[in-house]
PASEBA-1860 file (N, C-alpha, C; in nm, 3 decimals):
! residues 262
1> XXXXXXXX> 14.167/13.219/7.686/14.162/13.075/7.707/14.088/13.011/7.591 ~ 14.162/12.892/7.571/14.076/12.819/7.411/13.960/12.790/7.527 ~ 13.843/12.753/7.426/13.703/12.652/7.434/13.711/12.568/7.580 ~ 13.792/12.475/7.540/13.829/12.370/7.569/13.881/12.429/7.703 ~ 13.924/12.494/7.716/14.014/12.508/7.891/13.905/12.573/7.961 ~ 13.854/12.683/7.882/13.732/12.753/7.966/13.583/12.688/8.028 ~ 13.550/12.565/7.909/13.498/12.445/7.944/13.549/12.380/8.092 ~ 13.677/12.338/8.083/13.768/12.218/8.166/13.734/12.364/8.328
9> XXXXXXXX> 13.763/12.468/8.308/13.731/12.587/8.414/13.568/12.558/8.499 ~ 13.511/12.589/8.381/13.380/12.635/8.479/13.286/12.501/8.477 ~ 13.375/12.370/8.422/13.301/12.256/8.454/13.153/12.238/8.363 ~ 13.176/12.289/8.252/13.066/12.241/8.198/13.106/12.161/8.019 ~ 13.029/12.134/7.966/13.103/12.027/7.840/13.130/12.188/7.700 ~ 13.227/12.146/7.618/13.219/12.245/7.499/13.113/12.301/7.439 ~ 13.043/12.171/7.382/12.925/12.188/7.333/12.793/12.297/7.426 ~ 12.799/12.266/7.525/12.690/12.357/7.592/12.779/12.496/7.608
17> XXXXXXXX> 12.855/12.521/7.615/12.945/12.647/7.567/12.869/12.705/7.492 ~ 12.896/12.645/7.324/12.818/12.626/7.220/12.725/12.713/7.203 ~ 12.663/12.629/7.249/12.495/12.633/7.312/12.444/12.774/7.331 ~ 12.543/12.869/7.449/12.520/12.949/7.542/12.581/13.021/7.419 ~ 12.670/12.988/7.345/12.717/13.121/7.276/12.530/13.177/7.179 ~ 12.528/13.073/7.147/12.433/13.056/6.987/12.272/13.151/7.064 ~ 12.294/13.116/7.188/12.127/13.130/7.245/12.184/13.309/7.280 ~ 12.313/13.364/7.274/12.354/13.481/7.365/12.329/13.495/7.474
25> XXXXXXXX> 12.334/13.330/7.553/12.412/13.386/7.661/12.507/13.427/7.740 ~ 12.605/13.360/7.660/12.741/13.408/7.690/12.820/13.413/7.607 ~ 12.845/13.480/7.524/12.948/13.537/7.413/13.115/13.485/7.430 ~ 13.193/13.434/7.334/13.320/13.428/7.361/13.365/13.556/7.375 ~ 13.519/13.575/7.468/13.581/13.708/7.473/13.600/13.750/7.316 ~ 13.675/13.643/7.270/13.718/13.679/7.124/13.676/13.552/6.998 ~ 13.675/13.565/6.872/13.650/13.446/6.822/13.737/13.509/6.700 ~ 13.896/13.440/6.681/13.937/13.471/6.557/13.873/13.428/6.443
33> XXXXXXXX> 13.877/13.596/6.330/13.802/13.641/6.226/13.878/13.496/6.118 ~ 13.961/13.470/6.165/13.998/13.382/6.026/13.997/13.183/6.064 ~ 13.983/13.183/6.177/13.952/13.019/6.210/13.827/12.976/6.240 ~ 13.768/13.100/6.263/13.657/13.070/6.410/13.691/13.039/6.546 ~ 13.770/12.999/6.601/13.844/12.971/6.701/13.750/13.049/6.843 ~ 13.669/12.984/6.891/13.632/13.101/7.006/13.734/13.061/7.156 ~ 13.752/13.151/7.199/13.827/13.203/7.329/13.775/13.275/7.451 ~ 13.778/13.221/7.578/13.708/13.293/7.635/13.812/13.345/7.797
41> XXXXXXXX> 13.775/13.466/7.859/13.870/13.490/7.961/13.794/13.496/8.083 ~ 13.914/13.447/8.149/13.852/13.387/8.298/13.754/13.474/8.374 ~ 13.794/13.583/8.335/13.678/13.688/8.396/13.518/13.675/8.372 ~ 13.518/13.527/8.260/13.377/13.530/8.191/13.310/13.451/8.323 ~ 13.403/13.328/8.441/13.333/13.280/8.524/13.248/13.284/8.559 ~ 13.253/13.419/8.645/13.112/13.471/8.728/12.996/13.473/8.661 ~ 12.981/13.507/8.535/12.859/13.508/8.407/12.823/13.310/8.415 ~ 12.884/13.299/8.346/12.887/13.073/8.377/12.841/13.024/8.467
49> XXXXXXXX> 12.932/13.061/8.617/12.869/13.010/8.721/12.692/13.065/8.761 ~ 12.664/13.167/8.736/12.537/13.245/8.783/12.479/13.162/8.661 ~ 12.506/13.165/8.532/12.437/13.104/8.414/12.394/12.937/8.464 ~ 12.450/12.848/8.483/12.456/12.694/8.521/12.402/12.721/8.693 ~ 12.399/12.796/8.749/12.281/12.763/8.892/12.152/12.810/8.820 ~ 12.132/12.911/8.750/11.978/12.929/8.768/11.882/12.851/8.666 ~ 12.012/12.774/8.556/11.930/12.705/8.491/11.929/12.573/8.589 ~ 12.001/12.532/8.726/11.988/12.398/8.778/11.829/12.417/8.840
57> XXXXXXXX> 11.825/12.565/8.880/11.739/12.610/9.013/11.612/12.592/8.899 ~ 11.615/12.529/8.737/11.441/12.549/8.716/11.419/12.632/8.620 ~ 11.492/12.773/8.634/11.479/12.857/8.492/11.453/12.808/8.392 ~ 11.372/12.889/8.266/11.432/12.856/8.180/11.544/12.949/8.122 ~ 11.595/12.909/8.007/11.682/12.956/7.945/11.693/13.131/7.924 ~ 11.512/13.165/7.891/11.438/13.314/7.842/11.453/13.388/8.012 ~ 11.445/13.314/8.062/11.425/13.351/8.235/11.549/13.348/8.296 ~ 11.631/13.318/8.217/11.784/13.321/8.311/11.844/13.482/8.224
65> XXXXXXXX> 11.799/13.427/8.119/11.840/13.549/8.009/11.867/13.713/8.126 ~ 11.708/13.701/8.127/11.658/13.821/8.225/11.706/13.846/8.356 ~ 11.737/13.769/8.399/11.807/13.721/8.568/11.947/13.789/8.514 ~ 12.015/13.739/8.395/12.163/13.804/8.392/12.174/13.939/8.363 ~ 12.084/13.988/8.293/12.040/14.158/8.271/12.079/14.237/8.365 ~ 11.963/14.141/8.532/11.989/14.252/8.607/12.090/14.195/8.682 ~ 12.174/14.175/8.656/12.273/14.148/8.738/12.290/14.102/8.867 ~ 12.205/13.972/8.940/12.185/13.932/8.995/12.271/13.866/9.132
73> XXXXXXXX> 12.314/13.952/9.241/12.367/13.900/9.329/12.391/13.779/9.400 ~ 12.488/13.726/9.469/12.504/13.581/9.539/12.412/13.561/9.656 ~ 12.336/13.702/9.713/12.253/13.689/9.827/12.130/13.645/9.750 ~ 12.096/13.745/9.639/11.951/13.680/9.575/11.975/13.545/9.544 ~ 12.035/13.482/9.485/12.089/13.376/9.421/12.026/13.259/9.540 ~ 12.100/13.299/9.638/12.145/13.216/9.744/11.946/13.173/9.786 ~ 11.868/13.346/9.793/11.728/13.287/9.854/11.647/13.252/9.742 ~ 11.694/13.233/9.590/11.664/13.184/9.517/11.645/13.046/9.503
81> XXXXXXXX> 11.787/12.997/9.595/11.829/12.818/9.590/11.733/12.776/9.710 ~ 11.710/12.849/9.790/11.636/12.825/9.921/11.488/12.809/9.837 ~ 11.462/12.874/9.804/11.268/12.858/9.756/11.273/12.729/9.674 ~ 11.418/12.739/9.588/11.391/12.618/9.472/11.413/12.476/9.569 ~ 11.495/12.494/9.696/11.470/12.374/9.771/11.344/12.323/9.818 ~ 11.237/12.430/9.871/11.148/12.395/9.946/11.060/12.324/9.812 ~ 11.102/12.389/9.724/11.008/12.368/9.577/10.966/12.178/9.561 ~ 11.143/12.184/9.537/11.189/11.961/9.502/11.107/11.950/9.657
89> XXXXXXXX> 11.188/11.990/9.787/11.166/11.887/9.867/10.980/11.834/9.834 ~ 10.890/11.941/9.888/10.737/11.948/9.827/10.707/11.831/9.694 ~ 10.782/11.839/9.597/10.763/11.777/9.455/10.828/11.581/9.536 ~ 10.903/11.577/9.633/10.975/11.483/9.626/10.881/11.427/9.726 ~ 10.803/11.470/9.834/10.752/11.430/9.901/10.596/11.379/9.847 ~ 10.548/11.475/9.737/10.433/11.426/9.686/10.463/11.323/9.567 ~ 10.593/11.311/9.530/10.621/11.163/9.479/10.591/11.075/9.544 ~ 10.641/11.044/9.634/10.691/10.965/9.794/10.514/10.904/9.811
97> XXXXXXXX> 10.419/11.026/9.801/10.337/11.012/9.801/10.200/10.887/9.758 ~ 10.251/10.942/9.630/10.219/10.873/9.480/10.260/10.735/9.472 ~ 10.374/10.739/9.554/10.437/10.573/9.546/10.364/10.450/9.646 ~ 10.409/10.545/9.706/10.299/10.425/9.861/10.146/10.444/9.849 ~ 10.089/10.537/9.722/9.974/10.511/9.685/9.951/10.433/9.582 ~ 10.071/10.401/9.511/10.041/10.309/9.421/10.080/10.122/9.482 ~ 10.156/10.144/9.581/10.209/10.041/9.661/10.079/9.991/9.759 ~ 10.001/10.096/9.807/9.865/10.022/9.886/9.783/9.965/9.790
105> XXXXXXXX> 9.774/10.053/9.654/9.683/9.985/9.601/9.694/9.843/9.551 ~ 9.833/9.807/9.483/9.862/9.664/9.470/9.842/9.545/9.597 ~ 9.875/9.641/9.725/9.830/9.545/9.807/9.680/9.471/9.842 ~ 9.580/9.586/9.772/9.447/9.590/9.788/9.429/9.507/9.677 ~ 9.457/9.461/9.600/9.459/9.391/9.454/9.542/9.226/9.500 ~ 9.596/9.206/9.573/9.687/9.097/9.634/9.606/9.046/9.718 ~ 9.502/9.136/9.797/9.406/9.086/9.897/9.275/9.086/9.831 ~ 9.254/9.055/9.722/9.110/9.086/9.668/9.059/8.966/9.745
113> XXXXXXXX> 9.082/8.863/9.781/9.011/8.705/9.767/9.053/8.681/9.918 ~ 9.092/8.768/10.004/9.155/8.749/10.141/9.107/8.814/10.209 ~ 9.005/8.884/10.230/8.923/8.978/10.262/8.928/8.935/10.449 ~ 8.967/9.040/10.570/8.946/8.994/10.657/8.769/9.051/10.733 ~ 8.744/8.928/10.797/8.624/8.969/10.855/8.583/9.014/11.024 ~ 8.682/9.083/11.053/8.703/9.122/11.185/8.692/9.275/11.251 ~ 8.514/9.228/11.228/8.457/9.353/11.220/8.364/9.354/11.329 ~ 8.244/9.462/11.396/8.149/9.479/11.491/8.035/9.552/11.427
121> XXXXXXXX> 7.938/9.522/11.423/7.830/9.600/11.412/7.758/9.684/11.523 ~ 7.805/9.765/11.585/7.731/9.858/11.688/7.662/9.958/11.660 ~ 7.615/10.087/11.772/7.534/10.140/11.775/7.602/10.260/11.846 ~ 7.648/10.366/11.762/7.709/10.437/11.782/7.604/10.612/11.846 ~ 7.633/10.680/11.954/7.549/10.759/11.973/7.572/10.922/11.866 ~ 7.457/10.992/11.906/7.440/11.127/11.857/7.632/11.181/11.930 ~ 7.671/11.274/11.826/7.799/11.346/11.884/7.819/11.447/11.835 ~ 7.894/11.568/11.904/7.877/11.701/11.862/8.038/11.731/11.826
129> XXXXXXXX> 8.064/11.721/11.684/8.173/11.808/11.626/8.213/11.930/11.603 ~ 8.330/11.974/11.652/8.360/12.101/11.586/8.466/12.082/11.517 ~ 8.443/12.112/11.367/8.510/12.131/11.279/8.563/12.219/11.149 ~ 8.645/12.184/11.035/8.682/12.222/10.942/8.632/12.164/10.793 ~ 8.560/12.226/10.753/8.519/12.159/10.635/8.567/12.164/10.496 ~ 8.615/12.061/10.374/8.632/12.106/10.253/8.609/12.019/10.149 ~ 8.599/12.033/10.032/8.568/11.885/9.966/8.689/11.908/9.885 ~ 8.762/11.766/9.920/8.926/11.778/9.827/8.923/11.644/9.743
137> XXXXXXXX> 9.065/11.654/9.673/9.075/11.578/9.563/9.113/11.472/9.638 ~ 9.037/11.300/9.575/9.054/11.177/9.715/9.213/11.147/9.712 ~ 9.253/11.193/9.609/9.390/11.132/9.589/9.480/11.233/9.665 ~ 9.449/11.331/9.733/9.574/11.456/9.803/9.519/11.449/9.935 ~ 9.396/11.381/9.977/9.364/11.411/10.106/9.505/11.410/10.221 ~ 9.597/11.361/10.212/9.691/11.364/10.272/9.771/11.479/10.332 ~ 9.783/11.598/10.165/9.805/11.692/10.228/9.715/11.810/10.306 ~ 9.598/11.772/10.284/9.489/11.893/10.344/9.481/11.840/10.522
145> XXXXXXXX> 9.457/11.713/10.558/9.411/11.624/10.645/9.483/11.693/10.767 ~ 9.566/11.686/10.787/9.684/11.733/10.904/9.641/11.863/10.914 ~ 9.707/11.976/10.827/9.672/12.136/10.840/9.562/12.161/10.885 ~ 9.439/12.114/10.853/9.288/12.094/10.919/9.273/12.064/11.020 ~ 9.337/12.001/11.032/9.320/11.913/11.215/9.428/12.029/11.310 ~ 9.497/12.082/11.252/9.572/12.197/11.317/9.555/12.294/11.333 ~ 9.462/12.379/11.193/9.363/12.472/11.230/9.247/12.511/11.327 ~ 9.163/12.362/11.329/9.122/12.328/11.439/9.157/12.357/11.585
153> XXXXXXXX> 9.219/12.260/11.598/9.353/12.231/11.743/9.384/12.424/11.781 ~ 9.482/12.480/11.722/9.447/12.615/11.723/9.373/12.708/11.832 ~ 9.256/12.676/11.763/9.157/12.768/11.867/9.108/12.693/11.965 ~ 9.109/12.539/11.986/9.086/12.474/12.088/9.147/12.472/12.198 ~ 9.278/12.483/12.175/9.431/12.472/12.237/9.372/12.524/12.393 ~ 9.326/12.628/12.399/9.300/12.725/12.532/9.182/12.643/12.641 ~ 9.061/12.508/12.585/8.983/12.465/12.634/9.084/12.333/12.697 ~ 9.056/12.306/12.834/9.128/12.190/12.840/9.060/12.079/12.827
161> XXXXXXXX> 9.107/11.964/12.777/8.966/11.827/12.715/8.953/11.848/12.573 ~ 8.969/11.936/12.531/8.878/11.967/12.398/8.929/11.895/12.303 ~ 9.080/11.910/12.326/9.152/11.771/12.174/9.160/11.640/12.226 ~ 9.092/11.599/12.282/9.046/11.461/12.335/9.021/11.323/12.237 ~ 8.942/11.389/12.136/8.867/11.315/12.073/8.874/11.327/11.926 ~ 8.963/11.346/11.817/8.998/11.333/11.714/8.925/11.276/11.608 ~ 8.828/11.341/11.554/8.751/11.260/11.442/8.745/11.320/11.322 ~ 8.715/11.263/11.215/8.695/11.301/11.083/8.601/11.213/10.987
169> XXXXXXXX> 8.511/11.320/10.922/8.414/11.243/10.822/8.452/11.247/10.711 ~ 8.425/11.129/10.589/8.443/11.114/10.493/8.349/11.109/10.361 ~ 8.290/11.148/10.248/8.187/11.146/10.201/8.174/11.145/10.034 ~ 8.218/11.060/9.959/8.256/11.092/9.803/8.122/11.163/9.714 ~ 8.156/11.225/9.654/8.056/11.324/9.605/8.106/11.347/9.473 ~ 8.021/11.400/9.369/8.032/11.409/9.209/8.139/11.543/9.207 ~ 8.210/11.610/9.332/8.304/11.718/9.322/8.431/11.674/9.395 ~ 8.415/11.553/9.424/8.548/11.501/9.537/8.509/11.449/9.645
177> XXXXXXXX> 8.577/11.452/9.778/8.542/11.451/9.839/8.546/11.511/9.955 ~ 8.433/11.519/10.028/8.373/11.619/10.116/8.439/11.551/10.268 ~ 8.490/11.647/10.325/8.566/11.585/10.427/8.480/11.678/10.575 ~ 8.458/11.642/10.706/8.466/11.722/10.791/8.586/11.673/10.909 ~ 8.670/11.743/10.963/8.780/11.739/11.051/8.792/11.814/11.193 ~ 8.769/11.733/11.281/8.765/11.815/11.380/8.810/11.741/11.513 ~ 8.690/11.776/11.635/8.732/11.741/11.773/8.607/11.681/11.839 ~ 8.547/11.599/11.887/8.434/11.579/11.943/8.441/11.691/12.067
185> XXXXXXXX> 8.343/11.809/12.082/8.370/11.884/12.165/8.220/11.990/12.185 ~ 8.156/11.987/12.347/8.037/12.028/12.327/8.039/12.182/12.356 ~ 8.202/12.258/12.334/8.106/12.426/12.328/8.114/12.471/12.229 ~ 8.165/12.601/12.165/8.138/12.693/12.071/8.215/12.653/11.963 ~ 8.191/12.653/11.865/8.272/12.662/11.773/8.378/12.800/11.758 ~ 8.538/12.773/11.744/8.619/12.883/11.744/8.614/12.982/11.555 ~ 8.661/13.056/11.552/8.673/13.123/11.415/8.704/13.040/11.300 ~ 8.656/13.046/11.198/8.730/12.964/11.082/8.638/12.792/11.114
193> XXXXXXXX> 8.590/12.735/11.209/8.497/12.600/11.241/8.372/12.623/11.257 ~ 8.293/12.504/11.255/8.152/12.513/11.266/8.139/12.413/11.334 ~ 8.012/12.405/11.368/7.986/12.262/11.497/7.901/12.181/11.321 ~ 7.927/12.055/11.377/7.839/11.946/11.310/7.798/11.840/11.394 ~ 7.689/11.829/11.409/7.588/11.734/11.426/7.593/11.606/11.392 ~ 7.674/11.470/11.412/7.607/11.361/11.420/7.574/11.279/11.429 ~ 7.438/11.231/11.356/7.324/11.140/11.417/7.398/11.064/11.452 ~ 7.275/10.948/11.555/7.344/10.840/11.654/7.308/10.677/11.485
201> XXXXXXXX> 7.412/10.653/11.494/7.383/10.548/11.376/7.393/10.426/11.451 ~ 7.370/10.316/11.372/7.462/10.200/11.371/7.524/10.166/11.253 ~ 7.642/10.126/11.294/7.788/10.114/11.225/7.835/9.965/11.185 ~ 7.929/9.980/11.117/8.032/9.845/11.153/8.162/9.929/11.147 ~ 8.188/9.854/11.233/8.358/9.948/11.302/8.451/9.788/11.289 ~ 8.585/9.831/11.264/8.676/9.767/11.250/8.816/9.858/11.321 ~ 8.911/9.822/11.334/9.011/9.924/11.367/9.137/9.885/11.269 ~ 9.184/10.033/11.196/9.295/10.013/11.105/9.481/10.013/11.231
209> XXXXXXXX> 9.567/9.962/11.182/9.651/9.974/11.315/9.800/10.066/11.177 ~ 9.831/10.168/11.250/9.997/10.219/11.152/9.954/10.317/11.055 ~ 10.026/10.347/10.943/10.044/10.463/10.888/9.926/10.508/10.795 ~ 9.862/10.634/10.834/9.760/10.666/10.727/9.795/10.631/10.575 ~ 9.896/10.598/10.518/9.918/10.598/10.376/9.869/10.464/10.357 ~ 9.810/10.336/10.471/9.782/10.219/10.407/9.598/10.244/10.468 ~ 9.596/10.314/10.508/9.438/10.328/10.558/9.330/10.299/10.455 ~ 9.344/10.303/10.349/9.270/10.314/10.236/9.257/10.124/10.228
217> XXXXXXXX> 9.332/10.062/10.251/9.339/9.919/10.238/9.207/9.880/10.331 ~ 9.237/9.953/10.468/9.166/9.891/10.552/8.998/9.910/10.569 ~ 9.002/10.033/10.446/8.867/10.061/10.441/8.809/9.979/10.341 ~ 8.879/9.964/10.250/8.842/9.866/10.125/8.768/9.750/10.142 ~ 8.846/9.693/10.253/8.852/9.542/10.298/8.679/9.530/10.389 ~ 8.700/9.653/10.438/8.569/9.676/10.543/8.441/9.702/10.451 ~ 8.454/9.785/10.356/8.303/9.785/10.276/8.331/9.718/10.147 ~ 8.420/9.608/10.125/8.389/9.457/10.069/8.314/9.369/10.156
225> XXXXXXXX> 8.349/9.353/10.284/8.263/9.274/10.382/8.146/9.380/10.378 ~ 8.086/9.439/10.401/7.976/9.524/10.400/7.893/9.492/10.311 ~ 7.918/9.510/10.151/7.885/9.458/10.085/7.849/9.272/10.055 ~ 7.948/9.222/10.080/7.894/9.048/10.101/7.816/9.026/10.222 ~ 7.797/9.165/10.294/7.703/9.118/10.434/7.546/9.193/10.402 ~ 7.562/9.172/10.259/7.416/9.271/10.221/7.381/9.386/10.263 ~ 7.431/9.450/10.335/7.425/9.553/10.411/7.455/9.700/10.306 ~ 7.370/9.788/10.380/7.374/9.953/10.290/7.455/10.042/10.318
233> XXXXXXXX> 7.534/10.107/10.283/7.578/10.232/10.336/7.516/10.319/10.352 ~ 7.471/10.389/10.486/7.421/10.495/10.537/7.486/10.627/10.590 ~ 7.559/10.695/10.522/7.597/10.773/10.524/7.751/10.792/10.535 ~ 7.798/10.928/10.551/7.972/10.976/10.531/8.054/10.830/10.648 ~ 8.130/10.776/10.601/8.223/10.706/10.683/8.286/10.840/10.832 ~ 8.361/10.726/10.871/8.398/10.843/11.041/8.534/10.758/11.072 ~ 8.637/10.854/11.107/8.780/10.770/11.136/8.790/10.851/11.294 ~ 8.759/10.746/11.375/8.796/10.856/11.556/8.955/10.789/11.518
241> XXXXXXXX> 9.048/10.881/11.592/9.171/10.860/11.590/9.209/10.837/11.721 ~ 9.219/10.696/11.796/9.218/10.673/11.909/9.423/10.700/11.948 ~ 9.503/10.672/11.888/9.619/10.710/11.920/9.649/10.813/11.789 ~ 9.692/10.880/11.828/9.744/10.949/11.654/9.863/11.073/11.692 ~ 9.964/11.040/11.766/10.047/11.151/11.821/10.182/11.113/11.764 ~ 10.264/11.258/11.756/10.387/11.220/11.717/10.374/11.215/11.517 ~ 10.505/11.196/11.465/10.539/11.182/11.377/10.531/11.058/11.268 ~ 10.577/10.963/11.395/10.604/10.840/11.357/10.427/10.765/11.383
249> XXXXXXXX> 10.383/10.725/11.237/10.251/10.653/11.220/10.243/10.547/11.297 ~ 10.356/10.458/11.308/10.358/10.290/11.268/10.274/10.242/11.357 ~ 10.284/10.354/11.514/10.179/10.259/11.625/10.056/10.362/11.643 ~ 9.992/10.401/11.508/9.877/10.501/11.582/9.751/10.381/11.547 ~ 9.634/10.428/11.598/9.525/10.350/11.626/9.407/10.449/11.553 ~ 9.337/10.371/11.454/9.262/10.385/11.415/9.109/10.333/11.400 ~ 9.016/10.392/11.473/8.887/10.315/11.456/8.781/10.355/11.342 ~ 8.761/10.266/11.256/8.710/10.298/11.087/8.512/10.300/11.161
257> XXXXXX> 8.433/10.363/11.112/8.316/10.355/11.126/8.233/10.389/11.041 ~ 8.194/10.253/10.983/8.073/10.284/10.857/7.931/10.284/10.886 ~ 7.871/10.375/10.872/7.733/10.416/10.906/7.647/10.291/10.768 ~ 7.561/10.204/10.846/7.484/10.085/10.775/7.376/10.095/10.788 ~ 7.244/10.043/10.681/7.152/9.994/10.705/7.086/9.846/10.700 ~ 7.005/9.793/10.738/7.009/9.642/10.713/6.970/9.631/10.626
END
């Protein structure tokens, strides 16, 4: 078969033919000694097709090389395309991510001068956590936040009451930030948790309403008023998660609690 038909065959352009000849990855059958003319026979398919998935799946070029060596089956292939799915979906979701983090923040920038003030100053008591602790990067807390709270949940699962009470501390630090995740719950701590301790403060609490990805707005807004109310921050912030079930964010309930001094 000329160039051109074996191209028009396995669906890819001449030039990357070309390409594949020059790099050896795929050799023409024949290339007459007196035109140059390369030719290739249909039998070359199976080489093409395996060549054009593993460079879609991510390879590179040096790495497909090696993949065609060993002669690589349609079953490997196949749990090859499977890993490279979970790979994008992961990459597409921490886009997804990135976007509605860059989308809250403009909103936080739209509300600089709109600041709402619909807040409480109370007096929150001593409470006994059992939790998961880690200090993560502020910008991924998203993906650690959940798995934590599930690790948790876990060994609680068997106490009845125990996932009652859904809380998490927050704490920025010169390494990230320091998170604790857990359950308000007064027995043992299970494997892998520790109990934490704490103190009875007074706060200003506000409540955020819908999807953790705009939560960051609602904290903003709360220690801007904090700040114009002269007031100190006294320690790690606290999110009790008064509704938080299911998949769908839009109606969970959030109560924000900033530990103050006067």
């Amino acid at each position: 078969m000329y160039i051109s038909d074996f191209a028009r065959l396995g669906q890819v352009s001449v030039r990357m033919l070309r390409h594949y000849d020059e790099l050896g990855l795929l050799r023409p059958d024949h290339v007459d000694p007196w035109t140059g003319y390369r030719s290739y026979s249909p039998e070359q398919l199976h080489v093409l097709n395996r060549l054009v998935a593993l460079k879609d799946l991510g390879f590179t070029l040096d790495q497909v090389r090696r993949i065609l060596l060993e002669q690589v089956g349609p079953e490997e292939l196949r749990g090859m395309l499977r890993l490279r799915r979970i790979e994008l979906e992961d990459e597409a979701r921490a886009v997804g991510t990135r976007l509605m983090a860059v989308e809250s923040r403009l909103r936080m920038i739209e509300m600089e001068h709109h600041m709402s003030a619909d807040y409480v100053i109370k007096s929150l008591p001593a409470a006994r956590l059992v939790a998961r602790t880690a200090t993560l990067d502020p910008e991924r807390l998203g993906e650690h936040i959940g798995p934590m709270f599930a690790a948790v949940a876990e060994g609680l699962a068997h106490v009845p009451g125990a996932l009652a009470t859904p809380i998490a501390t927050y704490s920025i630090t010169e390494a990230g930030m320091d998170v604790a995740v857990g359950y308000g719950y007064a027995g043992d701590a299970p494997f892998g948790a520790q109990v934490i301790d704490l103190p009875a403060v007074e706060a200003v609490c506000g409540v955020h309403l819908g999807s953790m990805t705009t939560i960051g707005e609602s904290w903003q807004a709360m220690h801007r008023w904090i700040v114009d109310n002269g007031l100190t921050f006294a320690g790690p912030c606290r999110e009790v998660y008064l509704r938080a079930e299911g998949e769908d964010q839009s109606d969970w309930v959030t109560e924000l609690q900033q530990p103050i001094r006067r």
